[in-house]
N, C-alpha and C positions, 0 to 999 in steps of 0.2 A: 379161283382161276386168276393167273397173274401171268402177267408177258411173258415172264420169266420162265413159265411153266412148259413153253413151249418152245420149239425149235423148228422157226420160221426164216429159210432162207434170204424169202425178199418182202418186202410191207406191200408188196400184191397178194401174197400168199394170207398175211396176216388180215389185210382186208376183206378178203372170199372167207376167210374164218367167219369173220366178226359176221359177216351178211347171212351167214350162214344159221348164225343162232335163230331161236323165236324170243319171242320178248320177254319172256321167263329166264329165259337164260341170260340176256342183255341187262334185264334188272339185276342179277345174283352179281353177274360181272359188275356191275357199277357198284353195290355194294360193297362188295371186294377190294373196290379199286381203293388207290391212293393217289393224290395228285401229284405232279411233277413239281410243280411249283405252288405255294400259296404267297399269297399276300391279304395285307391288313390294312386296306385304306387310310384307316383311323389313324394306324399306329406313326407314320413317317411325314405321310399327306396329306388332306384334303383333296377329296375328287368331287371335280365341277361338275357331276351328272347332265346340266344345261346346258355346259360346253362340250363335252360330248355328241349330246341329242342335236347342238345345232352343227358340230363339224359333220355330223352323217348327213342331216339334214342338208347343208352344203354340196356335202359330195354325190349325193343323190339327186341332186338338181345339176349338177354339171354337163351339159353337152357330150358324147362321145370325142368330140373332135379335142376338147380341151380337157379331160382326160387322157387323151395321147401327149398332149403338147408336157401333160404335168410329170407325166411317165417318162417322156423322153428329154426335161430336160434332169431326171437324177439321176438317169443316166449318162447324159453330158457332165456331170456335176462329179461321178465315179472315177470319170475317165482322166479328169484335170485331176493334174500333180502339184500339191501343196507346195513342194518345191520351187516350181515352176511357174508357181504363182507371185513367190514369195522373191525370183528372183527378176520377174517381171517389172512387178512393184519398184523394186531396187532401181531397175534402170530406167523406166518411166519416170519415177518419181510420183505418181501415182497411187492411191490407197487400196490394199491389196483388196478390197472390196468391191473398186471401179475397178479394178484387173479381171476380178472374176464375171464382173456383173458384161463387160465390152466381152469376153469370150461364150458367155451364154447369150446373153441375150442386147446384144448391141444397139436392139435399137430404141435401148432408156436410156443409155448413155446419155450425155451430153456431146455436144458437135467437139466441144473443145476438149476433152475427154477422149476424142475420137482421134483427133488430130495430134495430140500429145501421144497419144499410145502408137499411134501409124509412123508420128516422125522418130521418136525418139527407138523405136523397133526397126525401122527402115522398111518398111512395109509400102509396099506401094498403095495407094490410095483405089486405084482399079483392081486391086487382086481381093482387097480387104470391103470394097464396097462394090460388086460387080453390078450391082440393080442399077447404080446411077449412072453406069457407062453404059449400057445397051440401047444401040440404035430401033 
């Protein structure tokens, strides 16, 4: 039994397959199979099985709320053009590091960090920090 074997229009189809089997059958297939990919720990790497077990361990403990925060900021992080980072930097003068880090997440910056990126952009101070103007 190989994917190959069959002529599954959409991988819904191929999934109702697979559920479809009983567990005799699901063994033969796994026998059968071949992996897509392998790898060799040993051979290139060393894998830190502890660091692992504690990055799960980490993420398994994190709040809902800061799981979104981590979520949405790679996708802030997608959206920024290397470009635009890079020609940011150029005109701040600025390290394209403090460029990316004031457009994710500003408020590690430094004030003066803040102020270099604001003047040297022409940024108004009220457009770019709207919390501290509101009466």
């Amino acid at each position: 039994m190989n994917n190959n074997d069959f002529n599954f229009e959409t991988t819904d189809e191929w999934d109702d397959y697979i559920q479809s089997l009983n567990i005799c059958q699901l063994k033969e297939m796994e026998e059968k199979s071949n992996f897509l990919f392998l790898t060799n720990p040993t051979s290139n790497f060393d894998v830190d099985e502890d660091f692992f077990a504690d990055f799960d361990n980490y993420i398994q403990q994190l709040q809902l709320s800061e799981l979104r925060e981590i979520e949405k900021n790679a996708l802030l992080l997608k959206e920024i053009n290397q470009n635009t980072i890079k020609h940011k930097a150029k005109l701040t003068g600025l390290d394209e590091k403090i460029v990316l880090l004031i457009e994710t997440r500003k408020e590690k910056a430094t004030l003066e960090q803040l102020m270099v990126y604001c003047n040297k952009l022409h940024i108004p101070y009220q457009k770019f920090f709207p919390e501290f103007f509101l009466k």
